[in-house]
N, C-alpha and C positions, 0 to 999 in steps of 0.2 A: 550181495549175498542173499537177498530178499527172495529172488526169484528160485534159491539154487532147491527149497523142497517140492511144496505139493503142486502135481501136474494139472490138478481138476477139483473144485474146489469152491463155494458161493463162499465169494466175503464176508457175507453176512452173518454166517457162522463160523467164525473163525476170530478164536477168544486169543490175546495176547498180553502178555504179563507185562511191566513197566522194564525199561532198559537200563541196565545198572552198570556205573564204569569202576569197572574194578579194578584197583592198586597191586595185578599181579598179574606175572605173563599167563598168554590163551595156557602154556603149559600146566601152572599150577592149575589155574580152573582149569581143565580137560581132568587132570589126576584127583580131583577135589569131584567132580561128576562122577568120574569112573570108578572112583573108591568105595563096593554098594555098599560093604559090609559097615563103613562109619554113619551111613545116613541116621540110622538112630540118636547120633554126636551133635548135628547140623540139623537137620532136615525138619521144618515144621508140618508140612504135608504129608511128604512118602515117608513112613516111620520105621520104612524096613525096606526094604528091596535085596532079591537074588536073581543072578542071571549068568550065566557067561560073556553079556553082551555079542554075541555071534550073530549074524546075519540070521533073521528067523529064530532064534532063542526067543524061551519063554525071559518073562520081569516080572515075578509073582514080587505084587506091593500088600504093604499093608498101607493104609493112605487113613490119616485123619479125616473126619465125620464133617466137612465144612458147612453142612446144609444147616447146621443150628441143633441138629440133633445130638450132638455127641458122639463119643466112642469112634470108630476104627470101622474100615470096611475093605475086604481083600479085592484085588485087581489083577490081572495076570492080560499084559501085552506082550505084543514081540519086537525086537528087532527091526526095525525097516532101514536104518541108517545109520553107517558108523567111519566119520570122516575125523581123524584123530585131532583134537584140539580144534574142532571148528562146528559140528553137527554130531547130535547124539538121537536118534528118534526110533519110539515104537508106537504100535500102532493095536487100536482094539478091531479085532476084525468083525464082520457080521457073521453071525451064523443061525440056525434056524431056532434057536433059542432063545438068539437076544441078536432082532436086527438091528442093534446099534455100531456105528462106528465111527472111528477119530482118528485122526493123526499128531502126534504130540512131537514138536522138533524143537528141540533146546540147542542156543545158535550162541557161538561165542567167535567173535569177531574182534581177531587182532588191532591194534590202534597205535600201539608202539610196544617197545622190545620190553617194557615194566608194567601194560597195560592191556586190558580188553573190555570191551563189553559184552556182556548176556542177555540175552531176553529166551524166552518162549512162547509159543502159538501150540495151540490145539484147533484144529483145523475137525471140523465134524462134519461126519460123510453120511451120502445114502438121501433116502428119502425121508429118512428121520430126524435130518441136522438141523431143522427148525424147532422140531419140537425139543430136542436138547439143547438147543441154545437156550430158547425161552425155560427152559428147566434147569437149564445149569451153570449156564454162560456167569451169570453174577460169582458164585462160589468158586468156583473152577477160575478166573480170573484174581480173585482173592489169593487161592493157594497156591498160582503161579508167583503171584507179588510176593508175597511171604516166602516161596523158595527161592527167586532170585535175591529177595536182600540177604537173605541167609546164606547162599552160593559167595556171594558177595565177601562177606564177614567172615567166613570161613575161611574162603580162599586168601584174604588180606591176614589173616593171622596164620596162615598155614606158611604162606611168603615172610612173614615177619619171624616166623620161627616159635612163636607162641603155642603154649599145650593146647590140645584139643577139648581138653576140659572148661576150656573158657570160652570155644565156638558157639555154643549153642543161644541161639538169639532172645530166648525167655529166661535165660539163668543168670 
């Protein structure tokens, strides 16, 4: 499944979160991903997220400060992929305001019929993916690790039947 996102791409920038095997079918994580309105419940990075997930939909985040600064800082991707229970990914596009851009695919990879693993990659595009690795890659890599152990734990208590009041991985 390695191959199945970005067509074009330097490795080099291209940040990936630690792989987590999670104690619950790809289905609960898939409903545990796609559920935006809990991420406030779970979520130590994206502290909000709205979308309709649609092909091309906006993902207006609010996303934790991980640079050491603190507070909160707004984000709004789109859509680029939506494969039920296996690929969920948007993408920051460039435009003449801010040539930055990425591709973010969060990959849940069946293992057996009570099991999956997760990871994610942000993949940074353009002529500017050097300079944002070297400026982001550390953090950005951090708050991926942080959402999947928290995807993780979530998803294992949402399987075990446990309140969502007790998902949140700092309380």
């Amino acid at each position: 499944m390695s191959e199945l996102f970005i067509p074009d791409y330097d490795p080099t920038t291209l940040v990936r979160s630690v792989t987590v095997e999670i104690a619950a079918p790809s289905k609960v994580v898939w409903d545990v991903l796609t559920d935006l309105d809990q991420y406030p419940e779970w979520n130590p990075f994206c502290l909000s997220a709205t979308s309709t997930l649609e092909i091309g939909a906006a993902v207006e985040m609010v996303l934790a400060d991980y640079t050491g600064a603190g507070g909160t800082f707004l984000n709004t991707e789109y859509v680029c992929a939506f494969v039920p229970e296996r690929l969920l990914s948007w993408e920051l596009r460039a435009t003449p305001e801010s040539p930055y851009a990425a591709r973010r695919d969060q990959v849940i990879e069946p293992s057996t019929d009570g099991s999956c693993r997760y990871y994610s990659t942000d993949a940074f595009l353009g002529e500017f993916a050097h300079d944002i690795m070297t400026e982001t890659g550390d953090w950005v890599r951090r708050a991926f690790d942080d959402t999947a152990v928290a995807l993780k734990r979530r998803s294992e208590l949402v399987y075990a039947g446990c309140s969502a009041s007790n998902a949140r991985p700092d309380q």
